[in-house]
C-alpha positions as protocol buffer text, in pm:
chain_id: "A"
residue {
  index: 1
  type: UNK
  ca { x: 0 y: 0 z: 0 }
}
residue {
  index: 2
  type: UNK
  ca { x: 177 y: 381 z: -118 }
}
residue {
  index: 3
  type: UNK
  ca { x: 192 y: 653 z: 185 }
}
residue {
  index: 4
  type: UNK
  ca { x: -113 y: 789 z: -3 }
}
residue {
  index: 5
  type: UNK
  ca { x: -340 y: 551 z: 26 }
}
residue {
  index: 6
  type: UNK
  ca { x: -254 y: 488 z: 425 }
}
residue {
  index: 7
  type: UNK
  ca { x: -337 y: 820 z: 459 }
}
residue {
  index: 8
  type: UNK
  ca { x: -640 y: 773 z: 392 }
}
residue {
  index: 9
  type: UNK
  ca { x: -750 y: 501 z: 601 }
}
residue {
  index: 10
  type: UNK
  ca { x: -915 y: 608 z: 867 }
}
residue {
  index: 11
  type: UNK
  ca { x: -1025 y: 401 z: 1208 }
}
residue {
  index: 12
  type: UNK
  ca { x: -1460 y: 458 z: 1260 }
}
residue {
  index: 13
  type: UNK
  ca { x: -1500 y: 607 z: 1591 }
}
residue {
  index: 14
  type: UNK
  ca { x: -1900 y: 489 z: 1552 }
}
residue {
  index: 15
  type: UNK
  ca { x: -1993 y: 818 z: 1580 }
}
residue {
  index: 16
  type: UNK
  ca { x: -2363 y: 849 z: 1402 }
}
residue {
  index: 17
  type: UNK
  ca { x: -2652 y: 1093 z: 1460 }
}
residue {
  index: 18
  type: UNK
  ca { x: -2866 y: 1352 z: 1300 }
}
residue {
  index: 19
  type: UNK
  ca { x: -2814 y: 1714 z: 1256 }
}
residue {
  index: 20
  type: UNK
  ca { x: -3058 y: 1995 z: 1233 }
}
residue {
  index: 21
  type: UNK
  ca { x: -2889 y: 2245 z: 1064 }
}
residue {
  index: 22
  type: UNK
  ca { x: -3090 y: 2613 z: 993 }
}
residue {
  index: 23
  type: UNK
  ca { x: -3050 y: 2777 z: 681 }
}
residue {
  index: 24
  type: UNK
  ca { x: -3135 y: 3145 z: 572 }
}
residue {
  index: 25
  type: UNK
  ca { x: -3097 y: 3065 z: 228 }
}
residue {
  index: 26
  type: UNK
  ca { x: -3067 y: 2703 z: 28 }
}
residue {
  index: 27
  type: UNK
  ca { x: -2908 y: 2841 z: -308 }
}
residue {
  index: 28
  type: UNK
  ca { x: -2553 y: 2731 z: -232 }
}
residue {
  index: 29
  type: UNK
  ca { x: -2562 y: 2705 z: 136 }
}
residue {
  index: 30
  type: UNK
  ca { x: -2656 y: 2347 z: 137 }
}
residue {
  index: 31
  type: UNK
  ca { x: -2386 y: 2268 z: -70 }
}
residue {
  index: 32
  type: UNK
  ca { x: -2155 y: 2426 z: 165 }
}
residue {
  index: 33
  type: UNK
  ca { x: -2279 y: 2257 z: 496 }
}
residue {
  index: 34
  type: UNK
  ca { x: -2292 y: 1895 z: 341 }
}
residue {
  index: 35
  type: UNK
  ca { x: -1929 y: 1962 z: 133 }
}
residue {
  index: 36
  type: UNK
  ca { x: -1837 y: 2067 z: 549 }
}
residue {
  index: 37
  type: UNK
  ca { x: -2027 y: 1750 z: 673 }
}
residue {
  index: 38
  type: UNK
  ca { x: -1810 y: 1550 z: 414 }
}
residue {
  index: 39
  type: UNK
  ca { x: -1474 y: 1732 z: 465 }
}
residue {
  index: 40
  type: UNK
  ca { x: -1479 y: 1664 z: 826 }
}
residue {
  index: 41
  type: UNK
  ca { x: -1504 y: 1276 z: 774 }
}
residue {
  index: 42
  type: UNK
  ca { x: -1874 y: 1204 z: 778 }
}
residue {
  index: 43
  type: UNK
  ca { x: -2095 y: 1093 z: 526 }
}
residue {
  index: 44
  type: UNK
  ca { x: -2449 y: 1161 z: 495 }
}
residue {
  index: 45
  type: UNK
  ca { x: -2725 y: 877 z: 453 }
}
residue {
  index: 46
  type: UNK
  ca { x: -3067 y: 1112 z: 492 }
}
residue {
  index: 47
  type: UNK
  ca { x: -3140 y: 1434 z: 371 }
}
residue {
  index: 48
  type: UNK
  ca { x: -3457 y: 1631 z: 450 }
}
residue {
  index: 49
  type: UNK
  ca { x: -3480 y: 1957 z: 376 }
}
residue {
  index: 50
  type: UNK
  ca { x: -3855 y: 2182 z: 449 }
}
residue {
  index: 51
  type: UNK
  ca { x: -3921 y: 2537 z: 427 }
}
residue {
  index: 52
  type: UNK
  ca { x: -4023 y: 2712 z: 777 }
}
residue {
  index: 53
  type: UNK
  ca { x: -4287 y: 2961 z: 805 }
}
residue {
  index: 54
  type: UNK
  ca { x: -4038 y: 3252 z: 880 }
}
residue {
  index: 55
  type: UNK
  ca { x: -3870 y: 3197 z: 523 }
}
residue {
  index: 56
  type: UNK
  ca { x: -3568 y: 2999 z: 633 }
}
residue {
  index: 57
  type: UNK
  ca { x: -3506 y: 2643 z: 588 }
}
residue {
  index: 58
  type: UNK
  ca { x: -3481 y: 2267 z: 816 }
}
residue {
  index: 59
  type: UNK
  ca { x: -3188 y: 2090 z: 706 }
}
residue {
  index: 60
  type: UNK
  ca { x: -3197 y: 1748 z: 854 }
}
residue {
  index: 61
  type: UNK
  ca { x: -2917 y: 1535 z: 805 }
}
residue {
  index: 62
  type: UNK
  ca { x: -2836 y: 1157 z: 971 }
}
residue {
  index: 63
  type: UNK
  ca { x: -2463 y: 1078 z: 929 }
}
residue {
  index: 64
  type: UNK
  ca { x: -2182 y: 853 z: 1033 }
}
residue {
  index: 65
  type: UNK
  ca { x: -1885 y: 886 z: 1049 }
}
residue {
  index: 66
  type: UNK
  ca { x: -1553 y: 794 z: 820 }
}
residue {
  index: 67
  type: UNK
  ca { x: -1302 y: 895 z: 1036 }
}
residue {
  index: 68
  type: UNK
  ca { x: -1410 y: 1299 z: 1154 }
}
residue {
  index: 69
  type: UNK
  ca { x: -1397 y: 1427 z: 1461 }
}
residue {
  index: 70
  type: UNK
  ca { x: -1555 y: 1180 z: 1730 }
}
residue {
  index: 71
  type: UNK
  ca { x: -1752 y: 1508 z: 1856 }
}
residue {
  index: 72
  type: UNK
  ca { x: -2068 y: 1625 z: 1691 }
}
residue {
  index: 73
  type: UNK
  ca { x: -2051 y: 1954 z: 1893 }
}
residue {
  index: 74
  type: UNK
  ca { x: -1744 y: 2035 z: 1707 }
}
residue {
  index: 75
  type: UNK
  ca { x: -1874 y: 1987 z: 1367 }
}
residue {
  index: 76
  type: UNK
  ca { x: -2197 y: 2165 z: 1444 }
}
residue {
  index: 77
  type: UNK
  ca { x: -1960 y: 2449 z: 1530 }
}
residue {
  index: 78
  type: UNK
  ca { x: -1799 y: 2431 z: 1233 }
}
residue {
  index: 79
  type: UNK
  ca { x: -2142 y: 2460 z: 1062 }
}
residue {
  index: 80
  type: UNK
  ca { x: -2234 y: 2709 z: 1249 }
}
residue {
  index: 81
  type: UNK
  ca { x: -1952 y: 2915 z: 1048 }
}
residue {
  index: 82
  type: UNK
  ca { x: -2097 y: 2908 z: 736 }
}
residue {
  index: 83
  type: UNK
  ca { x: -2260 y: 3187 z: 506 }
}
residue {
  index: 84
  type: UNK
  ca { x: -2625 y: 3180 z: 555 }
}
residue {
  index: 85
  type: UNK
  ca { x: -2623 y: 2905 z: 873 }
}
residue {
  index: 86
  type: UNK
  ca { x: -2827 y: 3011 z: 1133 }
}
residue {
  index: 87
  type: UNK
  ca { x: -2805 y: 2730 z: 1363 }
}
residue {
  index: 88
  type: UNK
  ca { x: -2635 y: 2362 z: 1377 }
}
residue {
  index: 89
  type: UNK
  ca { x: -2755 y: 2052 z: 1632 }
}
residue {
  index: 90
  type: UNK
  ca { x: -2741 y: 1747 z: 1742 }
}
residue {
  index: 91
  type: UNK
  ca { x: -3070 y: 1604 z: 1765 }
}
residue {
  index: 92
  type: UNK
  ca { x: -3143 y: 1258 z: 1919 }
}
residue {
  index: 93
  type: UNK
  ca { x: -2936 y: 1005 z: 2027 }
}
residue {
  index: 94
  type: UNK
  ca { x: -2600 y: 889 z: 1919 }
}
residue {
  index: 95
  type: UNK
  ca { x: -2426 y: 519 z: 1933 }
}
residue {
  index: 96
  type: UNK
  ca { x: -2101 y: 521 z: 2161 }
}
residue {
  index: 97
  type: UNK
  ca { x: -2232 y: 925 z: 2286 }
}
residue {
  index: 98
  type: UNK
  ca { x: -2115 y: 839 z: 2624 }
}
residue {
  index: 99
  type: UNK
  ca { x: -1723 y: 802 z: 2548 }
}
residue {
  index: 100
  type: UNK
  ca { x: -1704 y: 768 z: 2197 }
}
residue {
  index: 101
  type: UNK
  ca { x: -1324 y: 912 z: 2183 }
}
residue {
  index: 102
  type: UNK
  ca { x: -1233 y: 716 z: 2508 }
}
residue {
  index: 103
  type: UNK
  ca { x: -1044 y: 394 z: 2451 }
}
């Protein structure tokens, strides 16, 4: 196997969950927060996005992860950054939530 390709193996922590994720605007910004979702070692199974009342839009998104961060609060953070996010959480429950980065 070349140094590239051991790069990018990467050990699942069995993180998994779903996101809510609160968008101003969809034209763009949804590309952006799943390109993040993706970039951070997750992968997205689900997508559901609705329109709210107040204009803005309900991103939900169940993923697992492919070797991110083992902390969903940190990638919701990161979410949070983005043009046009209003809000990123967790919502439900997660497998291994309790220690998922502990050995």
């Amino acid at each position: 196997m070349s140094e590239l390709q051991a790069d990018k193996t990467f050990d699942r922590s069995g993180v998994s969950g779903k996101l809510k994720i609160v968008l101003h605007d969809i034209s763009g910004t949804l590309l952006r927060a799943l390109g993040t979702i993706e970039r951070r070692g997750y992968d997205y199974r689900d997508v559901h996005c609705t329109q709210r009342v107040d204009g803005d839009f309900d991103l939900l998104v169940h993923i697992e992860d492919l070797g991110g961060p083992r902390n969903l609060d940190t990638l919701c953070k990161q979410l949070e950054r983005l043009y046009n996010v209003v809000s990123a959480e967790k919502i439900g429950r997660r497998k291994h939530a309790e220690h998922a980065g502990a050995p």
